[in-house]
SESEFI-111389 format. One line per 10 residues: number of its first residue (from 1); for each residue x, y negated, z negated of C-alpha. Coordinates in Angstrom, 2 decimals. Each point is the difference from the previous one (the first is absolute). Example, Ala and Ser with C-alpha at 12.3 -4.5 7.8 and 13.67 -1.06 7.14 Angstrom:
% SESEFI-111389
1> 12.30/4.50/-7.80 | 1.37/-3.44/0.66
//
This chain:
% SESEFI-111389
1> 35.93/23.52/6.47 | -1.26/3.53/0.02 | -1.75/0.51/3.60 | -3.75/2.16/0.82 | 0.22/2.89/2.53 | -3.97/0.06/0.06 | -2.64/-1.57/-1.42 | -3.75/2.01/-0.96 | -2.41/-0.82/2.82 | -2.66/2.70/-0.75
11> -2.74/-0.92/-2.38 | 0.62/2.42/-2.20 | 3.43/-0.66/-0.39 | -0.31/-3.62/-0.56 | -2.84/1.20/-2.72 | 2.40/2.22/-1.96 | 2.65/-2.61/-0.27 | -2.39/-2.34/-1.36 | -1.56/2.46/-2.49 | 3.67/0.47/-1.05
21> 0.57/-3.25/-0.77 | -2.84/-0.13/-1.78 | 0.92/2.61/-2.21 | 3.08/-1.64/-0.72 | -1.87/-3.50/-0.81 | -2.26/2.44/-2.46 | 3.46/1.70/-1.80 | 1.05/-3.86/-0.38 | -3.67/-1.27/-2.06 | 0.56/3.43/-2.00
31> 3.59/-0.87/-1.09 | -0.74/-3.63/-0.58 | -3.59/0.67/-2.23 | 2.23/2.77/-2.24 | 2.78/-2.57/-0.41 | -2.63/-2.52/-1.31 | -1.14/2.28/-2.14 | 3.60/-1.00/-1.65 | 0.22/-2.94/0.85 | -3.07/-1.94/0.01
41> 1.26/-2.96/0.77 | 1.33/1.02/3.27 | -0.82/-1.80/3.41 | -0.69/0.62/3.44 | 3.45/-1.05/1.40 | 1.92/3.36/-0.04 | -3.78/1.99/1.75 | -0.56/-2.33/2.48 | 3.95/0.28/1.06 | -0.40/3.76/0.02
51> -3.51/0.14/1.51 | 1.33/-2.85/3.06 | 3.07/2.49/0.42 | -1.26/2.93/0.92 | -2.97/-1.85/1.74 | 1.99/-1.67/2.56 | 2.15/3.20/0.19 | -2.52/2.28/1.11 | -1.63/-2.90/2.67 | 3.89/-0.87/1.69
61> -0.35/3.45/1.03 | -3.53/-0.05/1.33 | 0.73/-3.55/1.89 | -2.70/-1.47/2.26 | -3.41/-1.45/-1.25 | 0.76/1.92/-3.79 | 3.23/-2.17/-0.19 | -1.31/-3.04/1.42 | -2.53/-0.17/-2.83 | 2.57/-0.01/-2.22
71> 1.61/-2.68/1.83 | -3.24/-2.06/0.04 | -0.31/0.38/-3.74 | 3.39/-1.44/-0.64 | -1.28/-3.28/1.07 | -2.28/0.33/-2.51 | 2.10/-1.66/-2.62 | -3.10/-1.13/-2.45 | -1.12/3.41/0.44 | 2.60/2.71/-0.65
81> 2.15/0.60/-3.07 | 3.48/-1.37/0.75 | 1.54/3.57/0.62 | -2.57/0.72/2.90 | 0.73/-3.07/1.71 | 3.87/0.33/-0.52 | -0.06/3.91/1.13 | -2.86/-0.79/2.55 | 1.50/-3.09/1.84 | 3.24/2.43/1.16
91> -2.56/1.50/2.21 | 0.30/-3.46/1.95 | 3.11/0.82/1.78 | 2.03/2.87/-2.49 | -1.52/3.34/0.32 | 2.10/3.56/1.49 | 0.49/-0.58/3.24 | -0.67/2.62/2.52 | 3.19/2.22/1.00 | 2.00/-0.23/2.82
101> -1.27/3.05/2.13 | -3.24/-0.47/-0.88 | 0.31/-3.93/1.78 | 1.51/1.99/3.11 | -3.00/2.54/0.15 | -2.69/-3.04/-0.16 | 2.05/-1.85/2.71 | -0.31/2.70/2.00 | -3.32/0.23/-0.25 | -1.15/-3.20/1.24
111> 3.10/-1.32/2.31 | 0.93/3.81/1.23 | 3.51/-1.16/-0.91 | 1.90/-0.43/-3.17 | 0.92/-3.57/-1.27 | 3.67/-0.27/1.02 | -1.40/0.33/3.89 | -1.71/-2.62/-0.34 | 2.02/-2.38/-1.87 | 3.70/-0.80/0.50
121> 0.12/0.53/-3.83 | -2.57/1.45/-2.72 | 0.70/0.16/-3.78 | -0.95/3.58/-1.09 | -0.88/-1.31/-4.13 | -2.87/-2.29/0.25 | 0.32/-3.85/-1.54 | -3.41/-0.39/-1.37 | -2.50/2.76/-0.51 | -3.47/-0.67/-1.39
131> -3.60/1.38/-0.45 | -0.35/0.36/3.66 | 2.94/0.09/1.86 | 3.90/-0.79/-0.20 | 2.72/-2.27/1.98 | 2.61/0.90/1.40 | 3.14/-2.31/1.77 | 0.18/0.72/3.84 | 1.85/-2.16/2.53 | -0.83/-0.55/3.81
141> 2.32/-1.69/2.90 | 1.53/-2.02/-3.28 | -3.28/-0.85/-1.59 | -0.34/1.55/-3.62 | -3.70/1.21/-0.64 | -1.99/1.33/-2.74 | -1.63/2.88/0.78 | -3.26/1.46/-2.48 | -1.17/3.91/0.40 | -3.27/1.04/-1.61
151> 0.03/2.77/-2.19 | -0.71/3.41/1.43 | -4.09/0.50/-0.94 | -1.08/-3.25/-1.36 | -2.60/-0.99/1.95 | -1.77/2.89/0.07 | 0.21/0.79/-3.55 | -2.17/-3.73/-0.77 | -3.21/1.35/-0.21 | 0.87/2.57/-2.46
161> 2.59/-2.06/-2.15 | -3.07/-2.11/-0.09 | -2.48/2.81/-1.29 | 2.20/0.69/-2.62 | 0.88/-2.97/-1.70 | -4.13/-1.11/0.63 | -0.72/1.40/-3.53 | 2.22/-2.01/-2.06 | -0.79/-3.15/2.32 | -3.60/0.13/-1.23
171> 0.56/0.65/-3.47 | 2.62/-3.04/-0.17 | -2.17/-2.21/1.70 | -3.55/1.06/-1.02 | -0.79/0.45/3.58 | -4.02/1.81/0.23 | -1.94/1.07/2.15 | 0.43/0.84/3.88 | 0.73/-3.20/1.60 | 3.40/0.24/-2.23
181> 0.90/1.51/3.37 | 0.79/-3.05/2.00 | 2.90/-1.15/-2.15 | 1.46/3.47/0.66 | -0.39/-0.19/3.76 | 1.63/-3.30/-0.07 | 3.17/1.18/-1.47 | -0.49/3.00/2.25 | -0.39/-1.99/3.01 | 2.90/-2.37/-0.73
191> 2.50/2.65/-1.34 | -0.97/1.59/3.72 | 0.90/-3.10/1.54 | 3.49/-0.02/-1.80 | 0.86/3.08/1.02 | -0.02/-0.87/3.91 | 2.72/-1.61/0.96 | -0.72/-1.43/2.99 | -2.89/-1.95/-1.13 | 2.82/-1.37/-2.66
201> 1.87/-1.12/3.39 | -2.55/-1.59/1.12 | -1.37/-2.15/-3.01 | 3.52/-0.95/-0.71 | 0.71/-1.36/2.96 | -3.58/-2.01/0.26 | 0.75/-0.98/-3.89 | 3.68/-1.56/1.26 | -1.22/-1.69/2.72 | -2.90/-1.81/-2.14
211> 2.24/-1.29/-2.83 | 3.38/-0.09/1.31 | -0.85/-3.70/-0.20 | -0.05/-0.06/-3.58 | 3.71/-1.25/-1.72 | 2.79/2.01/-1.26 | -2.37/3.42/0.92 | 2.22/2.77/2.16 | -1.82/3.34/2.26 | 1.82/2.65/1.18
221> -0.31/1.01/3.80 | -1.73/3.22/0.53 | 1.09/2.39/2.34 | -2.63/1.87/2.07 | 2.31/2.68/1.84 | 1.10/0.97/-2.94 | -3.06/0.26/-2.01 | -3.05/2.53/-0.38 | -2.73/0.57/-2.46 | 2.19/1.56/-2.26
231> 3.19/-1.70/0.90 | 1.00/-3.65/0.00 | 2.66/-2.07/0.76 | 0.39/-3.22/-0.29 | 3.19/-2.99/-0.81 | 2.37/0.66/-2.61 | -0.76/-2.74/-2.54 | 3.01/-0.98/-2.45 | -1.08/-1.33/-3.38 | -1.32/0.75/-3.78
241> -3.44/1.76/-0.94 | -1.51/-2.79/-2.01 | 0.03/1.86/-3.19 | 3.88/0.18/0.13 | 0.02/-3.49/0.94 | -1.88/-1.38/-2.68 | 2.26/1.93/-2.56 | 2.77/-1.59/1.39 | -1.64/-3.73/1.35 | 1.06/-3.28/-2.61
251> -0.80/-2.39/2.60 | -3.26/-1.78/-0.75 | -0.53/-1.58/3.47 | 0.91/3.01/1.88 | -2.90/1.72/-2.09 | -2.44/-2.56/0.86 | 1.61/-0.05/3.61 | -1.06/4.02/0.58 | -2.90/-0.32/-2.23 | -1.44/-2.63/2.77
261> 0.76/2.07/2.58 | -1.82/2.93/-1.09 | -2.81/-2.08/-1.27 | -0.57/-1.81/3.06 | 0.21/3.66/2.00 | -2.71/1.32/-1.67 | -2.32/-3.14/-0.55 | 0.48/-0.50/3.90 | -0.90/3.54/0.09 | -3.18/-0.09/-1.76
271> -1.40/-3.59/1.26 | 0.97/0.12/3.73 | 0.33/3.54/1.37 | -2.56/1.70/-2.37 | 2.29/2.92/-0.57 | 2.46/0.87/-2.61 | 3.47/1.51/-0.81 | -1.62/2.55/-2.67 | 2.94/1.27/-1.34 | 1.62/-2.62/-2.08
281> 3.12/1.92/-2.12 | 3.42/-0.85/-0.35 | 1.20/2.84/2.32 | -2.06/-1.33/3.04 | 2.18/-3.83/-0.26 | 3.97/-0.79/0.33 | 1.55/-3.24/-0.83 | 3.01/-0.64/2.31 | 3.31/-1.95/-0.58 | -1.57/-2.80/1.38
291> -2.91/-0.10/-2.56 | -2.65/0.93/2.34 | -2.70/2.53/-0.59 | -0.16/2.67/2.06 | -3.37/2.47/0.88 | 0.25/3.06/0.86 | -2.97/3.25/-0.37 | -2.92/-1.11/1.76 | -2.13/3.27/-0.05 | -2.19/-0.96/-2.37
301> -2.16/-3.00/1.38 | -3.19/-1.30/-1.66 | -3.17/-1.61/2.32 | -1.79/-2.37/-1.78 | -3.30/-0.33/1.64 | -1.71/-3.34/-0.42 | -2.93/1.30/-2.29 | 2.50/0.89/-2.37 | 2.46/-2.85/0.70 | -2.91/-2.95/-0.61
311> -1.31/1.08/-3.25 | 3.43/1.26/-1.47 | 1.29/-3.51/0.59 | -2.54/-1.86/-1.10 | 0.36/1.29/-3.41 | 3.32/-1.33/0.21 | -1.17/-3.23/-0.92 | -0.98/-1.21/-3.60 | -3.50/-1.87/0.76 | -1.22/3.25/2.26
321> 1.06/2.41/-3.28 | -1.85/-2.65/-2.40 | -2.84/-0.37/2.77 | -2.15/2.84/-1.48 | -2.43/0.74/3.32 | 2.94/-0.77/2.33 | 2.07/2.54/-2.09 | -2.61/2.89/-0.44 | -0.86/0.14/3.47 | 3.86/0.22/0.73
331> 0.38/3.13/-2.20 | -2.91/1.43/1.35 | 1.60/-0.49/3.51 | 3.20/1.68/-1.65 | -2.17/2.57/-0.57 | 1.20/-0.78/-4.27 | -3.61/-0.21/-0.85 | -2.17/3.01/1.56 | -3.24/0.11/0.35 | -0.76/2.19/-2.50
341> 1.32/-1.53/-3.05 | -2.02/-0.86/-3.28 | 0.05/-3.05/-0.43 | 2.37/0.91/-3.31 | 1.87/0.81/3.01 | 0.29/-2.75/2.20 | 0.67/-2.57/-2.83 | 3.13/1.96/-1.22 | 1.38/0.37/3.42 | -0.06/-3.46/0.81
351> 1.15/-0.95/-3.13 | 2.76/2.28/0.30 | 0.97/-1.76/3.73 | -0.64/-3.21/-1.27 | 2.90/0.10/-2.27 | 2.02/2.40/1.85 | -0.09/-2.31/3.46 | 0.58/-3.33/-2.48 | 3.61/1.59/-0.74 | 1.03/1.83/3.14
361> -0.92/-2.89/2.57 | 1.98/-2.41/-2.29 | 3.20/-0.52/2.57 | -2.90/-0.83/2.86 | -0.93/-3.06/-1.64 | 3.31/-1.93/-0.82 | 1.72/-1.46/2.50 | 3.31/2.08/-1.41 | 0.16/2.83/-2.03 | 2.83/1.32/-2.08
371> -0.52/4.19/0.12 | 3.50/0.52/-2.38 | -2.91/-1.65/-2.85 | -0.02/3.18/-2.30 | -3.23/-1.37/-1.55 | -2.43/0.37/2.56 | 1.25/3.45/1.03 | -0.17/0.54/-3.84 | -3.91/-1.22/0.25 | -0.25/2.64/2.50
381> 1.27/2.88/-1.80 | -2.10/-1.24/-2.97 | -3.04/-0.04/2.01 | 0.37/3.37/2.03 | 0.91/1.44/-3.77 | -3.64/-1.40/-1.33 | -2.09/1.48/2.85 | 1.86/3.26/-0.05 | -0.70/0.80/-3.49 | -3.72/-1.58/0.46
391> -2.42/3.31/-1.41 | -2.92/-2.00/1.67 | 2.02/-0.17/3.43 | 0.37/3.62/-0.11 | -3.68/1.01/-0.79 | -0.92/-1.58/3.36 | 0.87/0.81/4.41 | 3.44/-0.35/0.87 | -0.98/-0.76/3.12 | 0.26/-3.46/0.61
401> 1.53/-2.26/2.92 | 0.14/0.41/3.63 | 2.56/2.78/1.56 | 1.92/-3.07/1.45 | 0.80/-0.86/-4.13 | 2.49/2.69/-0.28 | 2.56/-1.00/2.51 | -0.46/-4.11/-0.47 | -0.12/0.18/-3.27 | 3.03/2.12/0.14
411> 1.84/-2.05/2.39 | -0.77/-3.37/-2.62 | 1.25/1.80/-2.74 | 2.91/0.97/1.88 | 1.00/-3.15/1.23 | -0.48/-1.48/-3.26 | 2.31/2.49/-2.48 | 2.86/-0.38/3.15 | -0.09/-3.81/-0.20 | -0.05/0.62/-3.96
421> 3.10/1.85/0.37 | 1.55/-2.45/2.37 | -1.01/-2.79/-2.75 | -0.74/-1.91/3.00 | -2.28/-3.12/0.17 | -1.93/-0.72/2.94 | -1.66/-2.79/1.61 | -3.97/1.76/0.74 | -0.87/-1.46/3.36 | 3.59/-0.59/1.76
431> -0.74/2.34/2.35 | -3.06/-1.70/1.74 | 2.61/-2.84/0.67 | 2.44/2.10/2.18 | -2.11/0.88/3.41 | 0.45/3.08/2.02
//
């Protein structure tokens, strides 16, 4: 794979490489509109293809917070066209890697030595590289390690990545008015929090030591001397990202096998330590030849305070969405319903939760819950399709939802499409039965 001998750090430059793409996204809707001037019955297919091409090409090159959207938006399977997802889910763990000098120089910079004087052996081509950093294979008195380097730049380019995709957030999401802001400084604050590496150390190792109770679930050992804020090292772990292993998996009960495991991970996450693996794609989870789930990327850790927490859950349950007080007073705590709604206003919005809560919380009230059932992902789709192209919808504030919304509801719908790909079939409260 071709390697990058710099990235742009300065705002400017990072501007002009977006306005480039976007020039090239513009050249693609010109070609397509004069070929369907011949061809009126021509699709979408071959635009979207072109437009996701030169999209993700022109953010690999950026990396940091500009990539990582993309990466966020590949999750987004009821969402995105097929061809974004497909060209946007690479930037999981496939994107240029940085080049072997440049590795050296940021080495350097934060150990004052290069990598083979620190480790008895250091692979110069990286494994893995990503939206933030990439991996590399080291070994140390016998042990193999995998060691991640942040991309030169990244965290200080977050704010301004940030102020230039803010446009296009608002118009996609009908966000108005100024108090839009606090779903900005949320990503801004978490992105932040990604990018320092040694707060990564440390939630990892609190995160292992809470659930390293829970069955058939592996941690890697992090490795402190070894480690900075923009440098981490940590246990080599052997295995399969889980989107290669579901490609390859046949075997049903080994499906439902990891499927537990990573359910009961993240539901002993939510319910007992308040706090939340945020990050839920393939790339961040490795199956190994022993059918156990592995975790690995803990940088991006959500806090669920407890006046979020009690009325989120609460509309979990079918008599508290059908209890109409119970349930408006819960959106209002959600901050769904604002105070200064129409009426017209509050009605729709609550009818809108009402039946978008009745589908999603379906797996919390069964005792089991099959996730490989194409149907009620299919409801989902259906559903996101019917709001999205709602005119009313559109006429009225975007801004809806507590800032804590983005990265739950992000980390739900993340767990959900990976136990969807799995096919797995889980049984809901298993993991209040295995004690820490």
């Amino acid at each position: 794979m071709k390697t990058i001998d710099s990235i742009p750090t300065g705002k400017i430059s990072r501007a002009a490489k977006l306005v480039k793409t976007g020039v090239k996204v513009g050249g693609n809707y010109l070609k397509y509109y004069g070929n369907k001037l011949v061809d009126p019955e021509l699709d979408k297919e071959a635009l979207n293809a072109s437009n996701a091409e030169d999209i993700y090409d022109g953010l690999k090159d950026l990396k940091g917070s500009a990539l990582k959207a993309a990466q966020m938006l590949s999750m987004e399977k009821n969402l995105l066209p097929s061809a974004y997802v497909e060209k946007f889910s690479l930037s999981q763990f496939s994107v240029p890697p940085l080049s072997a000098p440049l590795v050296r120089k940021t080495f350097r910079k934060y150990f004052g030595k290069n990598p083979e004087e620190i480790f008895d052996e250091f692979s110069e081509n990286s494994v893995n590289a990503a939206s933030i950093g990439q991996v590399h294979k080291a070994v140390k008195d016998g042990k193999k390690l995998a060691v991640k380097i942040q991309y030169p730049g990244v965290a200080d380019s977050i704010s301004s990545d940030l102020a230039l995709v803010k446009p296009i957030a608002v118009r996609m999401f009908n966000l108005k008015g100024a108090d839009s802001e606090k779903y900005f400084k949320e990503v801004e604050t978490k992105l932040e929090e990604e990018t320092d590496y040694l707060l990564e150390l440390k939630q990892s190792e609190e995160v292992a030591k809470a659930c390293g109770h829970i069955p058939n679930l592996n941690f890697p050992r992090y490795y402190e001397q070894y480690s900075t804020d923009r440098i981490l090292t940590m246990d080599w772990m052997d295995g399969l990202h889980l989107s290669e292993f579901t490609k390859v998996n046949k075997d049903v009960t080994l499906a439902n096998k990891i499927g537990q495991a990573l359910w009961d991970f993240y539901m002993f996450q939510i319910h007992e330590l308040r706090k939340v693996h945020a990050d839920p794609h393939p790339g961040n989870f490795l199956i190994n030849d022993k059918g156990e789930l592995t975790a690995i990327d803990f940088g991006c850790m959500k806090t669920i305070p407890e006046e979020f927490y009690t009325p989120y859950f609460k509309l979990a349950k079918p008599e508290n969405i059908h209890n109409t007080d119970l349930f408006n007073k819960s959106l209002r705590e959600l901050e769904i319903i604002r105070e200064d709604d129409s009426p017209e206003e509050a009605a729709y919005f609550s009818e809108l939760f009402s039946e978008l809560l009745g589908l999603f919380t379906k797996p919390f009230n069964q005792e089991t819950f099959d996730f490989s059932d194409k149907t009620f992902f299919d409801q989902i789709a259906a559903l996101g399709q019917k709001y999205a192209k709602s005119t009313e919808l559109r006429k009225m504030n975007g801004n809806r939802g507590s800032k804590h919304f983005l990265y739950i509801n992000r980390t739900f719908f993340g767990l959900y499409s990976l136990l969807h790909d799995l096919g797995s079939k889980v049984e809901i409260n298993a993991y209040k039965l295995v004690t820490a």
